[in-house]
C-alpha positions in Angstrom: 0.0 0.0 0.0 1.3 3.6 -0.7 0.9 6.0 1.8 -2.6 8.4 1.8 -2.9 11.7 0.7 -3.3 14.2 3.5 -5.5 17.4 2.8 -4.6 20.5 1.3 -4.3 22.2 4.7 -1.0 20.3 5.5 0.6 22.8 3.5 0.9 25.1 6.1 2.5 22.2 8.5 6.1 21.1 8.3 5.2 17.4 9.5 7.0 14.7 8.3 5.6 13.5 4.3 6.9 9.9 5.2 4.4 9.6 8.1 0.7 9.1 8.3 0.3 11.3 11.0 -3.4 10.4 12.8 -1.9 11.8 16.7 -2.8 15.5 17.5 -3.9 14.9 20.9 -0.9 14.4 22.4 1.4 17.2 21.4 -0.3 19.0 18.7 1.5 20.4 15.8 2.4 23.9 15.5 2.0 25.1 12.1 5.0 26.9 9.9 4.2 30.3 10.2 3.5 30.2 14.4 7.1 28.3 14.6 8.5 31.0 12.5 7.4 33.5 15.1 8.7 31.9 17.9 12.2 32.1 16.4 11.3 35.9 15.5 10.5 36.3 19.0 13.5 34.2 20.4 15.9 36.3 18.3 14.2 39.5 20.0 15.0 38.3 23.3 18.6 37.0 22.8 19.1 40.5 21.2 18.8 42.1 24.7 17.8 39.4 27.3 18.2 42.2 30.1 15.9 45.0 28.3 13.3 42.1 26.7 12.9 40.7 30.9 12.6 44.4 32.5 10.9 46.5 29.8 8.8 44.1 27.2 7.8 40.6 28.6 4.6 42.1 30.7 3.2 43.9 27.8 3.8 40.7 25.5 2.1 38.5 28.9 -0.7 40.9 28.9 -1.4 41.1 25.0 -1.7 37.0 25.1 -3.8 36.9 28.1 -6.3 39.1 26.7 -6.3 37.3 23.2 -7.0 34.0 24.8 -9.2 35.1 27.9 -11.4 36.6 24.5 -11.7 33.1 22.5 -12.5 31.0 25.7 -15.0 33.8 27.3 -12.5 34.2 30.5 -12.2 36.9 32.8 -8.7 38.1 32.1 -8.2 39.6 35.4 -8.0 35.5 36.6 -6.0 34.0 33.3 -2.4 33.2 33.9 -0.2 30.6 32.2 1.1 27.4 32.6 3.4 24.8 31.0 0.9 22.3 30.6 -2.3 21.0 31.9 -0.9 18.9 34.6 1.6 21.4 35.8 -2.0 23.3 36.2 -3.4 20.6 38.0 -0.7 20.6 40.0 -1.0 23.9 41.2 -4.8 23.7 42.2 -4.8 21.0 44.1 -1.0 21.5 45.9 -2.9 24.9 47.3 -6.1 22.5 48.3 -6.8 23.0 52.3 -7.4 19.5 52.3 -9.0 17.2 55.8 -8.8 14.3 57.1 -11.8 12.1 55.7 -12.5 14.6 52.8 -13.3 13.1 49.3 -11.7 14.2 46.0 -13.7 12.9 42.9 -12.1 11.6 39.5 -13.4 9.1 36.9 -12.0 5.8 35.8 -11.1 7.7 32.6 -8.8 10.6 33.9 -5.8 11.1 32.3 -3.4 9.4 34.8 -0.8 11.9 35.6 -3.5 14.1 36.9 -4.8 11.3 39.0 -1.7 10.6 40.1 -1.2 14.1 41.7 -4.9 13.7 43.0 -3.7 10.3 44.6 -0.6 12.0 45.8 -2.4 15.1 47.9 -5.5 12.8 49.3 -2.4 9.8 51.0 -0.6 13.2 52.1 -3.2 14.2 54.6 -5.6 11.5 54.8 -8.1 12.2 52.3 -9.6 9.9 49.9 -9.4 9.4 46.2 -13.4 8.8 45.2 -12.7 6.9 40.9 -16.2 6.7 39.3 -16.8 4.3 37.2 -17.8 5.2 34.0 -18.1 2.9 31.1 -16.9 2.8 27.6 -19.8 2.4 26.5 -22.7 4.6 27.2 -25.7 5.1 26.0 -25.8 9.0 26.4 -24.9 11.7 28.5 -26.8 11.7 30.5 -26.1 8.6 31.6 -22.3 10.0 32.6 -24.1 13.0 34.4 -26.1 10.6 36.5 -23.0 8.2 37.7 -20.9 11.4 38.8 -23.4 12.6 40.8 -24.8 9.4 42.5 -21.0 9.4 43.8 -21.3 12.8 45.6 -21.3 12.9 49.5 -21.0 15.1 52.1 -17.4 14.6 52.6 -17.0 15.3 48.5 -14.9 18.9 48.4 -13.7 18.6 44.5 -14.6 16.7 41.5 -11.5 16.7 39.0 -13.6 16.7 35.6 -12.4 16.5 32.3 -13.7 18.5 29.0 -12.7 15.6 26.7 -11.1 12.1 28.1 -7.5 11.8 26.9 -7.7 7.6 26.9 -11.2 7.1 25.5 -11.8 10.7 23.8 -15.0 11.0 25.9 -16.8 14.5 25.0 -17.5 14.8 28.8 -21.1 16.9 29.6 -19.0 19.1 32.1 -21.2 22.1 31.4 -24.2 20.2 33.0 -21.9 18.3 35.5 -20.0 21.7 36.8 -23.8 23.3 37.2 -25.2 20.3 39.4 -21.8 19.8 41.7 -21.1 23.7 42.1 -25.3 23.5 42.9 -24.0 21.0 45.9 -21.3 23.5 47.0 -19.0 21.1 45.0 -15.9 22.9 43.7 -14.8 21.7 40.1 -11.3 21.5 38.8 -11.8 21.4 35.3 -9.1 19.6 33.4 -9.0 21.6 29.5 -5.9 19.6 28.4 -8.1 19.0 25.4 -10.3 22.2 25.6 -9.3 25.0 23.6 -9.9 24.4 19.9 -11.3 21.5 20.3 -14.6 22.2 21.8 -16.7 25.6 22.5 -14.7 26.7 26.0 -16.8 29.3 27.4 -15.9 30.0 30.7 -18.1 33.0 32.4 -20.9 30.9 31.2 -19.5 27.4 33.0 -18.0 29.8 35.9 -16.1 26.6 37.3 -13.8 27.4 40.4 -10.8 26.2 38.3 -9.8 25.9 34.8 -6.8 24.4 33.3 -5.9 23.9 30.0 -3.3 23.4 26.7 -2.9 25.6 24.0 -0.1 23.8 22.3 -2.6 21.0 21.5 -5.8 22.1 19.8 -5.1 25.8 19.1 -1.4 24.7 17.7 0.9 27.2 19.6 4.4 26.5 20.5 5.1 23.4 22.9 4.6 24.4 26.5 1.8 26.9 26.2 -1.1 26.0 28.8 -3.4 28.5 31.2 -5.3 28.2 34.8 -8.1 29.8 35.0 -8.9 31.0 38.9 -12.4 32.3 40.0 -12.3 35.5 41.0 -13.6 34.4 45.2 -10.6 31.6 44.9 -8.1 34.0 43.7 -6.6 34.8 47.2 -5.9 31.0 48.4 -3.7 29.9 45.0 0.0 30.8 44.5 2.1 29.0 42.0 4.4 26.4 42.5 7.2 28.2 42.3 7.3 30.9 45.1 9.6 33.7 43.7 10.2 37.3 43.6 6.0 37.8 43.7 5.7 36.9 47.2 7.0 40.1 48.2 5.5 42.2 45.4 4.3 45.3 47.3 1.7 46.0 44.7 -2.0 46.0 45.0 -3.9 42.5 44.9 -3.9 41.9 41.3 -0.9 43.0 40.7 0.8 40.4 42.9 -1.7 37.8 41.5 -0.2 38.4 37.5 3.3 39.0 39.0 3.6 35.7 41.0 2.5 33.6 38.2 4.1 35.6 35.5 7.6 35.7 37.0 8.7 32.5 38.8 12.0 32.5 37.2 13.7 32.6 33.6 12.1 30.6 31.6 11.3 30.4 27.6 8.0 32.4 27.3 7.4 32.6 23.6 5.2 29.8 23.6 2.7 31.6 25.8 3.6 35.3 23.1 2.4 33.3 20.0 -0.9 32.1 21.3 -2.3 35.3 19.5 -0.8 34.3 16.4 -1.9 31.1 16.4 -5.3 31.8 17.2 -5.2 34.1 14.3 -3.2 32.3 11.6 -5.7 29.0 12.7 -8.4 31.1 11.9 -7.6 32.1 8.7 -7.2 28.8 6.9 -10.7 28.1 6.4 -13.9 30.1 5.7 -16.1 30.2 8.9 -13.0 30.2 11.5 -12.8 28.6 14.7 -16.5 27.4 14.3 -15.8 25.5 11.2 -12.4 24.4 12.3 -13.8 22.5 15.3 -16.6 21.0 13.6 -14.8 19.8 10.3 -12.5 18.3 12.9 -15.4 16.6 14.5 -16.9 15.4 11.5 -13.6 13.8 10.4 -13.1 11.6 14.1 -16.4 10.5 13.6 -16.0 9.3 10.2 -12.6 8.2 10.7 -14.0 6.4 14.0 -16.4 4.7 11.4 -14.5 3.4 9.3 -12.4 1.8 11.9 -15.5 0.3 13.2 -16.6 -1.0 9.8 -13.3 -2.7 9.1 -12.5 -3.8 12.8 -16.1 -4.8 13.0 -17.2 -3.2 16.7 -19.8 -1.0 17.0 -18.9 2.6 18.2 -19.1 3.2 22.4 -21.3 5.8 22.6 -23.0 8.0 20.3 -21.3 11.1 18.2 -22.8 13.9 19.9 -19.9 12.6 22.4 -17.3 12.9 19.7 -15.0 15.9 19.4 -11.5 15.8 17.6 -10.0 12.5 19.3 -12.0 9.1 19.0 -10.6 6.0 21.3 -12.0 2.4 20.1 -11.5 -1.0 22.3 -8.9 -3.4 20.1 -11.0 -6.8 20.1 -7.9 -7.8 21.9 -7.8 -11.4 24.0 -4.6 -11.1 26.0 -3.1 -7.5 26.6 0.4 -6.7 26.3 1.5 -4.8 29.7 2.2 -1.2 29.6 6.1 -0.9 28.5 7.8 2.9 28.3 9.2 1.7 24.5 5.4 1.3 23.8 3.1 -0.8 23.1 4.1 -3.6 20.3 1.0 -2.8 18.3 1.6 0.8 18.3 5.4 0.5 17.1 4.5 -1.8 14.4 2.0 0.5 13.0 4.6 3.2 13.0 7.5 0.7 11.7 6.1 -0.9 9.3 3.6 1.2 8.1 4.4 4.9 9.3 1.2 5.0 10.5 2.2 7.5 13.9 -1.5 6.6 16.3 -1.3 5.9 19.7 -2.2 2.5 21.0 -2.4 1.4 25.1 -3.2 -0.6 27.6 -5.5 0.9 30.1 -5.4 -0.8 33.1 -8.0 0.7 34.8 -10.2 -1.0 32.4 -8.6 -3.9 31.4 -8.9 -2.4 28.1 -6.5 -1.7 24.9 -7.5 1.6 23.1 -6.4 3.1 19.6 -6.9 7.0 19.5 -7.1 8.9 16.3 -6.8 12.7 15.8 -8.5 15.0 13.5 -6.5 17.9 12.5 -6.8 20.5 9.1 -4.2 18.7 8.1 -5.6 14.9 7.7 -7.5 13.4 5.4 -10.6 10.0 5.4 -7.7 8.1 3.4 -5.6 8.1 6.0 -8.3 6.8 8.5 -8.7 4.0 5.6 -5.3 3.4 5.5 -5.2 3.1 9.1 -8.3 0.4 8.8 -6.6 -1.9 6.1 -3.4 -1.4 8.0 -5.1 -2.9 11.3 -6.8 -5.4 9.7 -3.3 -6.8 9.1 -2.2 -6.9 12.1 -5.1 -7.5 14.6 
């Protein structure tokens, strides 16, 4: 077989020809003209480190904040940015005022590296880890809605929801979710990894306590580009991570809110300057914007979700008004390989022998094995049939 054609939107990509690249979700891809900033911008800096630091970064933090806080609805005044997701996460919930005998909530479908550090704070005091069970396969949403909230007791304090599943790319119903827990006094800790780009992100309307999410994914800017979104009335009991020069700051309240998080240290911050460019040079490529970006994405996963069912012959897990960008399907596998850092054998022959680049794991939380495709501009339905025949060689 010769490899698929990708769209005529990979033009503006520099991804490899070679590959059949079917894997947004997990790094995203920058596009040409963004990556050419970032150099434009890192030559500005290295120009003049000294005068960039004391006389420009702030104005270049501020311009991004307010370009981002304007395509996810967020009040600027409580945007600040991140690494990543997790590193987001990990601020929240590292600030928690945690009890003994308090309950933290997370599904059997959270992205385990944020579990992890909800595991980690619960053992630290005594707390509990509450993981609802949520299956694969579900008949609607609100079916998902009903689960989380039959788990919800009076020692429940958080509920760590996500926007869209990372394992089983699980459009979550977090609008209806974050309404119901915050009804129960319930704060939320929304996890965005896949937010921005992906899905409507509207956050005055879903006014969740916290927000965290990537940029570098779905909205294509620079790797290490995320934000955390803070409530205005939890402002005052979250600091970052790192404790710096902020924490003596002798302005007034906001001012040593945006300071604290926006200087922790040196660090590489064009990532966070091109997030205007990318939403921008995104929304240029096709007539109808962002709108028409995120739903000829969706419309892709689904079909390419499809025709993987069709060839692997499984029925989808639940229905497509639960689809976004990223679609996970169960491998009709008998015996699963464990999990192995060089990857799983499956997806490394997919990628060796037919430069198919898709992720494939073992989740062990379900005793599952899940393949993941992406939808991005840049792909094409050939490559989700390549991807089928491909499969249906090796399963």
């Amino acid at each position: 077989m010769g490899l698929p054609q990708r769209s005529n939107l990979s033009k503006y990509w520099q991804l490899d020809e070679n590959t059949v690249f079917l894997n947004h979700g997990s790094f995203g891809a920058s596009p040409i003209e963004v990556l050419k900033q970032q150099g434009d911008y890192r030559k500005k800096i290295e120009s003049d480190p000294v005068k960039f630091f004391e006389r420009e970064y702030f104005e270049y933090w501020k311009k991004s904040i307010l370009a981002l806080s304007k395509f996810i609805n967020a009040d600027p005044e409580g945007l600040v940015f991140v690494t990543n997701a997790t590193y987001g996460v990990n601020t929240i919930l590292k600030n928690l005022d945690l009890k003994n005998g308090d309950q933290i909530i997370v599904t059997d479908h959270t992205y385990e590296a944020c579990r992890n550090i909800v595991d980690y704070v619960t053992k630290s005091v005594g707390a509990e880890t509450i993981v609802v069970e949520i299956p694969f396969n579900v008949k609607n949403q609100k079916e998902v809605i009903e689960i989380i909230m039959n788990s919800v007791c009076e020692k429940t304090v958080l509920a760590l929801i996500d926007t869209v599943t990372s394992p089983t790319g699980m459009r979550m119903p977090f609008e209806e979710i974050i309404r119901r827990l915050e009804k129960e006094n319930i704060d939320v800790l929304l996890d965005a990894a896949h937010g921005a780009g992906i899905i409507d992100l509207n956050l005055r309307k879903i006014n969740a306590a916290y927000v965290t999410g990537n940029c570098h994914k779905w909205l294509c800017s620079p790797k290490g580009s995320a934000f955390l979104h803070i409530r205005e009335d939890k402002k005052e009991t979250i600091r970052p991570l790192s404790i710096s020069h902020g924490a003596s700051f002798a302005g007034d309240v906001q001012d040593k809110f945006e300071y604290e998080f926006a200087w922790s240290g040196t660090y590489d911050p064009t990532p966070w300057m091109c997030i205007p460019k990318s939403i921008q040079h995104m929304e240029m490529m096709v007539n109808g914007g962002w709108d028409e970006i995120m739903e000829r994405n969706r419309k892709l996963a689904i079909k390419g979700r499809n025709i993987l069912c069709e060839e692997l012959g499984i029925k989808p897990p639940f229905p497509d008004d639960m689809v976004s960008a990223i679609a996970s399907l169960e491998l009709p596998d008998k015996e699963i390989p464990p999990f192995s850092i060089q990857g799983d054998p499956l997806h490394n022959k997919l990628l060796d022998e037919y430069s198919i680049q898709v992720p494939v794991f073992p989740w062990k939380l379900h005793n599952k094995r899940y393949i993941r495709i992406s939808s991005q501009l840049y792909n094409h339905k050939d490559e989700y049939e390549y991807l089928a025949e491909s499969l249906n060689e090796c399963v």
